[in-house]
C-alpha positions in Angstrom: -184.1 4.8 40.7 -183.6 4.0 36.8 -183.8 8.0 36.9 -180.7 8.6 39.2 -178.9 5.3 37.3 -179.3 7.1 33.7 -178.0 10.5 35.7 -175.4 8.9 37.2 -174.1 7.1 33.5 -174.3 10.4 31.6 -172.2 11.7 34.4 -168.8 9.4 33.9 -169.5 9.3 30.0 -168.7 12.9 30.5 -166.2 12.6 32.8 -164.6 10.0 30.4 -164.9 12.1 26.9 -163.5 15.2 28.9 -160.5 13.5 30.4 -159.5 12.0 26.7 -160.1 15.6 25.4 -157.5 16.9 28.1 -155.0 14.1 27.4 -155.5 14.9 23.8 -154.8 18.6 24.0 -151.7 17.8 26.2 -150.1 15.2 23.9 -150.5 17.7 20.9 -149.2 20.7 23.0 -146.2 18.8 24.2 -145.4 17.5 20.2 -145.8 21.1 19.4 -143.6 22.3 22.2 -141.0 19.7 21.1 -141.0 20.9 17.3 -140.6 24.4 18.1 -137.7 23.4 20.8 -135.6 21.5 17.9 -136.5 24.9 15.2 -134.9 26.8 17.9 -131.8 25.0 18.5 -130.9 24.7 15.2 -130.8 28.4 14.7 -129.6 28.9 17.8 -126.7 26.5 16.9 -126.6 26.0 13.2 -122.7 24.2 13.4 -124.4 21.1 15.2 -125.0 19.1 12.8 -121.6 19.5 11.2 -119.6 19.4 14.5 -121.3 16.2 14.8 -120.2 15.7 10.9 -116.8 16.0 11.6 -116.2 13.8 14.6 -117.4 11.0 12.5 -115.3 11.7 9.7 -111.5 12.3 9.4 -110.5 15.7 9.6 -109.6 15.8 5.7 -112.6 14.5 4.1 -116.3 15.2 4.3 -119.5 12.7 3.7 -120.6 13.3 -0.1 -121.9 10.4 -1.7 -120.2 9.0 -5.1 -123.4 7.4 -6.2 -123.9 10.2 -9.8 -120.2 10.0 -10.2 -118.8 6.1 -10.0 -122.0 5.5 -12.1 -119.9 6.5 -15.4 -116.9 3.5 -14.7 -115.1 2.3 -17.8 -112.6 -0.3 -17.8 -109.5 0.5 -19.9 -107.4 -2.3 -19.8 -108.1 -5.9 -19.2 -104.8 -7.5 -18.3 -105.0 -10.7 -16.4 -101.8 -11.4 -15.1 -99.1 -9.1 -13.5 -100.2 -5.3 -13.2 -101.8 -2.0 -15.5 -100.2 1.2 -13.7 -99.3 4.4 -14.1 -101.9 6.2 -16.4 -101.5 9.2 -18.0 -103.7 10.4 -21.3 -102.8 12.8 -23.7 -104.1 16.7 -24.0 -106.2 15.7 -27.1 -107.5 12.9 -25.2 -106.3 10.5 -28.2 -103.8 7.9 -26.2 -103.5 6.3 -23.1 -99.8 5.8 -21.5 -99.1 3.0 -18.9 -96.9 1.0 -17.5 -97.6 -3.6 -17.5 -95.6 -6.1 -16.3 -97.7 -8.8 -17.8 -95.8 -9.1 -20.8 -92.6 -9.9 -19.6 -92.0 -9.1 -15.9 -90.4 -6.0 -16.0 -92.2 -2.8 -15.9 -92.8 -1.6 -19.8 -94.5 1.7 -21.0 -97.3 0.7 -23.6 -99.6 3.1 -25.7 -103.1 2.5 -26.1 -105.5 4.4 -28.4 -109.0 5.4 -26.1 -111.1 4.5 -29.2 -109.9 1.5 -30.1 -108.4 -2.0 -29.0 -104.1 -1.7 -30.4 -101.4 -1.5 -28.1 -98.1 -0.1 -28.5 -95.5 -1.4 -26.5 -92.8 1.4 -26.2 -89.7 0.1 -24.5 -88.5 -3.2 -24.1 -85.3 -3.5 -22.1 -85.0 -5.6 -19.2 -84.9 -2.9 -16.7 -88.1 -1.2 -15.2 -89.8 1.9 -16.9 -92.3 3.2 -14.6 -93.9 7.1 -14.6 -94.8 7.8 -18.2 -96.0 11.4 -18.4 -96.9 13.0 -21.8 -95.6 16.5 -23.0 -98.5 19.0 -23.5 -98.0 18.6 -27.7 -98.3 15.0 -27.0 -95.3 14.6 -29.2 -92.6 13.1 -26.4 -93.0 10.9 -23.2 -90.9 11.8 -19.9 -90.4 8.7 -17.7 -88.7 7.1 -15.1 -86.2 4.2 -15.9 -83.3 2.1 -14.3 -81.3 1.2 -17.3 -78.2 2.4 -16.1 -78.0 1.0 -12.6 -80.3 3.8 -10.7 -83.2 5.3 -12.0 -83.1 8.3 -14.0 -85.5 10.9 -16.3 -85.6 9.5 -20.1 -87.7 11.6 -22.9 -88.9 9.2 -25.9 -91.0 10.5 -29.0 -94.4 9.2 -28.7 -95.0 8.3 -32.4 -91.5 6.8 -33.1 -89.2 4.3 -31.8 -85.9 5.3 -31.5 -83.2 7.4 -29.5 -84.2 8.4 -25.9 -82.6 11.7 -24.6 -81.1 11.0 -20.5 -82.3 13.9 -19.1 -80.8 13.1 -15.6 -77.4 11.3 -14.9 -76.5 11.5 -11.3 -75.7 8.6 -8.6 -79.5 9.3 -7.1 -82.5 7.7 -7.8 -85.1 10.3 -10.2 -88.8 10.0 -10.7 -92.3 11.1 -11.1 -91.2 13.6 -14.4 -93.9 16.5 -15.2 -94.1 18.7 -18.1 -94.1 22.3 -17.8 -97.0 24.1 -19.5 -94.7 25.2 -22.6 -93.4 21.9 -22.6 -89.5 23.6 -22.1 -89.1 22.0 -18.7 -89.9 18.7 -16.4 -90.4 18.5 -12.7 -89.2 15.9 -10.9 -88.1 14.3 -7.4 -84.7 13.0 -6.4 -83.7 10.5 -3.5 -80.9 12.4 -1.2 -78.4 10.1 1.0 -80.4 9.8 4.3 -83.2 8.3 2.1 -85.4 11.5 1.4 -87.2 12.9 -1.6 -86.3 16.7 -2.7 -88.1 18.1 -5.8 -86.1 19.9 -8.6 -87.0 21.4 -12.1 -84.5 20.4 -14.9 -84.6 23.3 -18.0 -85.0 21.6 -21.5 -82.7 24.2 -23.2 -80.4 25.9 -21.0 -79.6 22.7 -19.1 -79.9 23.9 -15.5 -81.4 23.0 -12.5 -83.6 24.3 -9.7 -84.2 22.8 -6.3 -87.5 23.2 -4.9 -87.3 21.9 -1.5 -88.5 18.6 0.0 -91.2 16.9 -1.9 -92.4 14.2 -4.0 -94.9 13.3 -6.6 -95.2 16.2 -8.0 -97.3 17.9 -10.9 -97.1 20.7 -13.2 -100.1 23.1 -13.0 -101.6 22.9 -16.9 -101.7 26.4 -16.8 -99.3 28.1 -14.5 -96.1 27.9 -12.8 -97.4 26.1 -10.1 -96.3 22.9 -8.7 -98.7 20.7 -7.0 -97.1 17.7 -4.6 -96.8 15.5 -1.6 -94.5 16.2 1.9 -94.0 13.8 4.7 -94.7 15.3 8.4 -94.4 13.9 11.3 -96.3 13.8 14.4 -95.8 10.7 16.3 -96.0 8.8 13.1 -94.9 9.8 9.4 -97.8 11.1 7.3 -98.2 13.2 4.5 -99.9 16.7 2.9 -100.6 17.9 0.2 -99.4 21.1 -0.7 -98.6 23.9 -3.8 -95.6 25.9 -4.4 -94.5 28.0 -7.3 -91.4 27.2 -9.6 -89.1 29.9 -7.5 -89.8 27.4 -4.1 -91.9 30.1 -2.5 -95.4 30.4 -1.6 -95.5 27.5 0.0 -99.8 26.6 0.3 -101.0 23.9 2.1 -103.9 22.3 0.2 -105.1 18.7 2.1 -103.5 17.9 5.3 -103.4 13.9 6.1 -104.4 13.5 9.7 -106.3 10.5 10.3 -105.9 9.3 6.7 -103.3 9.7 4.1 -103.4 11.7 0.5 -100.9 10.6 -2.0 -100.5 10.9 -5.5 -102.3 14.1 -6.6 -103.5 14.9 -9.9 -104.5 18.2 -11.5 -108.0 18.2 -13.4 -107.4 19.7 -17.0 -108.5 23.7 -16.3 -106.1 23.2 -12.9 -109.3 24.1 -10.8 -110.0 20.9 -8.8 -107.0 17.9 -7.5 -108.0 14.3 -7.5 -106.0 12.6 -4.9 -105.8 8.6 -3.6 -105.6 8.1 0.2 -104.3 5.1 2.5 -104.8 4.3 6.0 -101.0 5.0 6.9 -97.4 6.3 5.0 -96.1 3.1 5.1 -94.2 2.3 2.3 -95.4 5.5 0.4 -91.8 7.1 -0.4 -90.8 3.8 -2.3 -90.4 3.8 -6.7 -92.7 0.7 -7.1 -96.2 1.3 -8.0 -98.5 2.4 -4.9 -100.6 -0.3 -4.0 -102.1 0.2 -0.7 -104.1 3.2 -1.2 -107.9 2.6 -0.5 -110.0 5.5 -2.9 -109.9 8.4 -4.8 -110.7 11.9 -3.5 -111.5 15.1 -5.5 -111.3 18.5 -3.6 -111.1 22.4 -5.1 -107.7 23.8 -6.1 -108.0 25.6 -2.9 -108.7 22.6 -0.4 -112.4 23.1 -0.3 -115.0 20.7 -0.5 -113.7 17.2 -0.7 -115.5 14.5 -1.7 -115.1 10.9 -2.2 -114.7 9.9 -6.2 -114.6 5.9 -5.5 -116.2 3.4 -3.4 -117.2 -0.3 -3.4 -114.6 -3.4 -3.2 -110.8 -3.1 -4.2 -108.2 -0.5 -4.0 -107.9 2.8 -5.9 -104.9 4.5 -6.2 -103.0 7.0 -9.1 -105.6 9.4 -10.6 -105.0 11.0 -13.7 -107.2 13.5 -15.3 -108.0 13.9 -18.8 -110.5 16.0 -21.1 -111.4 13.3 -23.4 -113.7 15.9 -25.7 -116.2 17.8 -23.8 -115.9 15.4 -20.7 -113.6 15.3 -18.0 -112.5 12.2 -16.8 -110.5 10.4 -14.2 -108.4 7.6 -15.1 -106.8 5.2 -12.4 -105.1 2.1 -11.0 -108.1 -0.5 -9.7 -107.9 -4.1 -8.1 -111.6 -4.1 -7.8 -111.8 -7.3 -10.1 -109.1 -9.5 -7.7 -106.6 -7.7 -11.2 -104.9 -4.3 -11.5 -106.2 -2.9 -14.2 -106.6 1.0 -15.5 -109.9 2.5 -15.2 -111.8 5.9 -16.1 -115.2 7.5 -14.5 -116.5 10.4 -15.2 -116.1 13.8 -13.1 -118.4 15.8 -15.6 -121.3 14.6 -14.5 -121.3 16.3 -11.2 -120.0 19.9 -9.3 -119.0 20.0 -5.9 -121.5 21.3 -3.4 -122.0 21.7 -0.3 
């Protein structure tokens, strides 16, 4: 009997060990079937992942993170009251242009040194002077001012206070000057009657002018004859895009189209290879004179629309990029309220490249 119990024992311990074994083999079997399942789809169908990539995200934009680049943020003016806008920085990198209100309420163009602590305040008449854009000898200062009623294009010596040369006079409101390359001409945008924004180039020396089709904000490419700019569309609602076109109004180039979100404001980097850009939720408001203050961050994306990624992130708005070679590095300079106070800011955009 103790015989057949013993026999009986060994019996269902084997049975046991040998039905763990089989569950074993099957459990590893399936995870291995499952690995090789997911290998296989995704070289079946490598664009999964970034189908699924761009439903997330807006159409324009893609998921890089800013973490390397926001880590080199500077604060370049500390205004507490009123507003810091409208940056520009000379090609030597030596001064800072911008437009306060907080000294007397009206919009004023001040100069500040990037290596030390003055400020130059550059016009003081009542009216506003918005746009300040520096010529490439860094000599003279094209801006936008309302001193005679409507706004018009002024040019002012940087280093001296004195005469301004009107380099527009008509009944239309003209901003948002930009040098040419040789200095010898300014791009700017005029307001028609029915409200609209059309972009013309006013030559220096011969005194004539060039219409370049509808348009706004734009900029001079630091190297070519290439003009870099904003145009509303409309489908449902207004939007905007970002586009190129050369000094002749042809060639016409598409460069970030605004779909879910809204690009405004775009910059050229220094060597005219890359565009920094500021983007909104909507166009509301967008095609006014006052300083943009609505936009959310700053995008970067290749001179050819490739590539975008996001520059800014955190609390506050971003809006107004301006890029600057300030020595060997290149930097971005804009308009911030991420301290509850619109100040200018700088990060760094050496200290990264653009991958996918």
């Amino acid at each position: 009997m103790l015989v057949r119990r013993s026999k009986v024992r060994k019996q269902l311990n084997f049975a046991v060990i040998s039905l763990a074994f089989i569950a074993c083999i099957f459990i590893l079997a399936q995870g291995c079937s499952l690995t090789l399942l997911e290998r296989n789809n995704a070289v079946r169908n490598p664009a999964i992942s970034s189908a699924e990539t761009e439903q997330i995200s807006p159409k324009m934009f893609a998921p890089y993170s800013t973490a390397a680049l926001y880590a080199g943020l500077q604060q370049n003016t500390f205004s507490k009251t009123g507003f810091d806008a409208d940056p520009d920085v000379s090609r030597d990198g030596k001064l800072l242009v911008y437009v306060s209100d907080n000294h007397s309420g009206n919009a004023d163009i001040f100069l500040k040194p990037l290596d030390g602590e003055a400020i130059i305040q550059k016009t003081t008449s009542p009216s506003n002077d918005l746009q300040p854009c520096f010529s490439p000898d860094g000599k003279n200062i094209a801006f936008a001012s309302d001193r005679n009623g409507n706004y018009d294009i002024f040019i002012m010596q940087a280093d001296k206070n004195g005469s301004l040369w009107q380099v527009t006079r008509s009944a239309a409101d003209e901003i948002s000057p930009s040098w040419s390359p040789d200095g010898t001409k300014i791009v700017y945008c005029s307001r028609t009657p029915h409200g609209d924004w059309e972009m013309w180039i006013a030559d220096l020396k011969t005194q004539t002018l060039t219409n370049l089709g509808p348009g706004m904000n734009p900029r001079w490419h630091p190297a070519k004859n290439l003009i870099l700019f904003q145009r509303p569309y409309y489908n449902g609602t207004v939007s905007y895009n970002i586009y190129t076109i050369d000094t002749e109004g042809k060639n016409l180039t598409l460069i970030v189209r605004g779909d879910t979100w809204v690009p405004t404001n775009p910059s050229w980097s220094p060597d005219g290879t890359r565009i920094a850009f500021a983007a909104c939720g909507n166009a509301d408001g967008l095609n006014s004179i006052s300083p943009i203050t609505k936009a959310n961050d700053i995008w970067i994306v290749n001179a050819d629309g490739s590539r975008e990624i996001k520059a800014t992130e955190g609390p506050g708005k971003n809006w107004h990029p301006a890029w600057a070679k300030i020595g060997s590095e290149e930097k971005i300079f804009f308009v911030s309220d991420k301290d509850n106070q619109t100040n200018i800011w700088n990060l760094s955009s050496s200290k990264f490249q653009i991958q996918e």
